[in-house]
C-alpha positions in Angstrom: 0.0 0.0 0.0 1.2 3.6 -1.0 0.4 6.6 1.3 -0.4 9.7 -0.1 0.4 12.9 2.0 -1.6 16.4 0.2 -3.5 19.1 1.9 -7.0 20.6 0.6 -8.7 23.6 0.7 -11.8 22.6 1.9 -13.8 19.4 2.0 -15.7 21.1 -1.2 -12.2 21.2 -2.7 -11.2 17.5 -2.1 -14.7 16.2 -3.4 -14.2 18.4 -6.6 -11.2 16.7 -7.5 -12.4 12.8 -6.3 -15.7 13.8 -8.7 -13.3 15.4 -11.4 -11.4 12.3 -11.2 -14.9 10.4 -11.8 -15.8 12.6 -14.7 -12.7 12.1 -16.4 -13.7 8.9 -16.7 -16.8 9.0 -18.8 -15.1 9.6 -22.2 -17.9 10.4 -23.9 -19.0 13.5 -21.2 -15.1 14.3 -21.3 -15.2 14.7 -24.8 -18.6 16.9 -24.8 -17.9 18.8 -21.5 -14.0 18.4 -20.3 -13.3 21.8 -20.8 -16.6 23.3 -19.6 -16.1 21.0 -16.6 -13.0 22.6 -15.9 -13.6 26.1 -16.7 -17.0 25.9 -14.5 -15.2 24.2 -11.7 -11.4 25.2 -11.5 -10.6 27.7 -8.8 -12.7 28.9 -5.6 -16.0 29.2 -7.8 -15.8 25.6 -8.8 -15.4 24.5 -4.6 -18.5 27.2 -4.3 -20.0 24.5 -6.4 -19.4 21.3 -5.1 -20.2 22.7 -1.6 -23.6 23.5 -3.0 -24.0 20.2 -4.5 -23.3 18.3 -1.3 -25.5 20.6 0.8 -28.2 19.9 -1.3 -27.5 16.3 -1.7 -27.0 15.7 2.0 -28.2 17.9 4.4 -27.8 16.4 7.1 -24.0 15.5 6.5 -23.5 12.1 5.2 -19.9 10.3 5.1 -18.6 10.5 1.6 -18.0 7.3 0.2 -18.2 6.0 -3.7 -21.8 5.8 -3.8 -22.3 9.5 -2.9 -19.7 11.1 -5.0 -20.9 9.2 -8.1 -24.4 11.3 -7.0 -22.5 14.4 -6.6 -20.8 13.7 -10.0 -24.4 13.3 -11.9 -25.2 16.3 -10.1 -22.1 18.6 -11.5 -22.9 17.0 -14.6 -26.3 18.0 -14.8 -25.7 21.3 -13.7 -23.9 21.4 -17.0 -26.1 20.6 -19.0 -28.7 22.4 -17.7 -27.5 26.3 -16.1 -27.5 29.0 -18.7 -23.8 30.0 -18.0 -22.5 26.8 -18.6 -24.4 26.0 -21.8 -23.2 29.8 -23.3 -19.4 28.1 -22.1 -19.8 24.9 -24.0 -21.5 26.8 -27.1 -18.5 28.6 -27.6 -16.4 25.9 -27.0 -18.4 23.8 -29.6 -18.2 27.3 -32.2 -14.2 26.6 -32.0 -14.3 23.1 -32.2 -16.3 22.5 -35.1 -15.3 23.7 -38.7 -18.9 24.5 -39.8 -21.6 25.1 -37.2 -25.2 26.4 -36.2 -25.7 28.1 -33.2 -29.7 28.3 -31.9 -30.0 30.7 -29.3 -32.9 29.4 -27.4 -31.0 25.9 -27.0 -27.4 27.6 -26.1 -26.5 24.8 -28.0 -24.3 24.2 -31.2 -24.9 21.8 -34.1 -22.0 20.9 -36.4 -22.7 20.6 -39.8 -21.0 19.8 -42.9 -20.1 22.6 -46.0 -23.2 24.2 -47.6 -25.8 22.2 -44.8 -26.3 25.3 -43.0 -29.7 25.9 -44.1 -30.9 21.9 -43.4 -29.4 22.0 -40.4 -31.4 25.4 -39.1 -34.5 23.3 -40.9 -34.1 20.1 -38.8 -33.8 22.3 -35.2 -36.7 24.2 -36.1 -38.6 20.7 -37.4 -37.6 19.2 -33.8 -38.5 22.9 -32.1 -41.8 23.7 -33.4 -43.0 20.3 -35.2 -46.2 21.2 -37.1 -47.3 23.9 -35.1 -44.2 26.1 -37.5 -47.2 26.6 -40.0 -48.9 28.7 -37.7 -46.4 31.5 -37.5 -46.4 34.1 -40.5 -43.5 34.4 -42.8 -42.4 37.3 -41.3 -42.5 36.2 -37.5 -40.6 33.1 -38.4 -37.9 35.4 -40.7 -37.6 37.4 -37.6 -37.4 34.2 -35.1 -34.9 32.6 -37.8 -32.4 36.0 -37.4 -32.8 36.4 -33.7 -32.1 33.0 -32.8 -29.2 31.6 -34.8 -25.9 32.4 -36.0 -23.9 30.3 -38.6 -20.1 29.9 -39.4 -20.3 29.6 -42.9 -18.1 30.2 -46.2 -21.0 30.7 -48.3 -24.2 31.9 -46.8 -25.1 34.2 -43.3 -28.0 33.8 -41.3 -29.8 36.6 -43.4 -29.4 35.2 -46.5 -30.9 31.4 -45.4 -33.6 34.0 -43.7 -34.8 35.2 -46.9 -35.8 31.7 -47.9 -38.6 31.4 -45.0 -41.2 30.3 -46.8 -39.5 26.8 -48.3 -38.3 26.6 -44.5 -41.6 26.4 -43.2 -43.0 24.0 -45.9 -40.3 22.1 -45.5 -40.3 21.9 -41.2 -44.1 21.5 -41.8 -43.5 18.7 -43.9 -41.0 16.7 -42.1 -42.9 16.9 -39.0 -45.7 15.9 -40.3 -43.8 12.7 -41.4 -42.5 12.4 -38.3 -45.5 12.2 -36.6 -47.0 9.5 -39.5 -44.0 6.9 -38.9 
């Protein structure tokens, strides 16, 4: 047996890095949220955090053994996923990662996309968004929904210009929900 001899700031701090060590785990979270893990929850913000967690987890104290960091984990991770901040940190880390992307606003999320599928790609979030119901907006609330809510990185085309084509976007989002909905 090999002892270890550290100091921690806090018991928030040495949770944070036993649950840190459980995220980095999970490849497939590390790849999707390593560095929004670490920019969220490096420093005293990120202890802030993990005290929160286990004061809301356990109340009453508890003594933390495998079982209750793996919930403390799912907890960090899900605050990930879910608080506003940390979706806005992972958009823009998804906008440098990816080549070619669409970014929808009222996600905070990021969807690659290959060259030239800019305009599908904003046609398949607004399918899974609004399903049929996209045929009861007019043509010029959905043009101004379509400019508000998403920015492209594109070679070839801007969010304005995939604008101007509202009307086939909204037959074609009516369409393929529709179809959706027959299958």
């Amino acid at each position: 047996m090999e002892k270890l001899h550290f100091k921690v700031e806090s018991p928030a701090n040495f949770v944070k890095l036993a649950c840190t060590i459980l995220f980095e785990r999970k490849e497939k979270l590390l790849e999707d949220y390593g560095s929004t893990w670490h920019d969220v929850f490096d420093g005293d913000a990120g202890n802030q955090h993990f005290q929160r967690f286990m004061e809301d987890l356990f109340p009453n104290g508890c003594v933390v053994g495998e079982s209750e960091l793996n919930l403390i984990t799912d907890r960090a991770v899900h605050f990930l996923k879910t608080d506003e901040a940390c979706l806005d940190i992972k958009a823009n880390h998804d906008k440098a990662r990816f080549t070619y992307w669409v970014y929808f606003a009222p996600e905070h999320k990021v969807y690659a996309c290959s060259f030239a599928r800019h305009e599908e790609t904003i046609i398949d979030i607004l399918t899974a968004f609004f399903g049929k119901s996209i045929g009861d907006y007019s043509l010029c609330a959905l043009k101004q929904f379509i400019l508000n809510s998403f920015e492209i990185k594109s070679d070839n085309s801007s969010v304005r210009s995939i604008a101007e084509d509202v009307q086939y976007i909204q037959e074609s989002a009516f369409f393929r929900s529709i179809g959706a909905y027959k299958t």
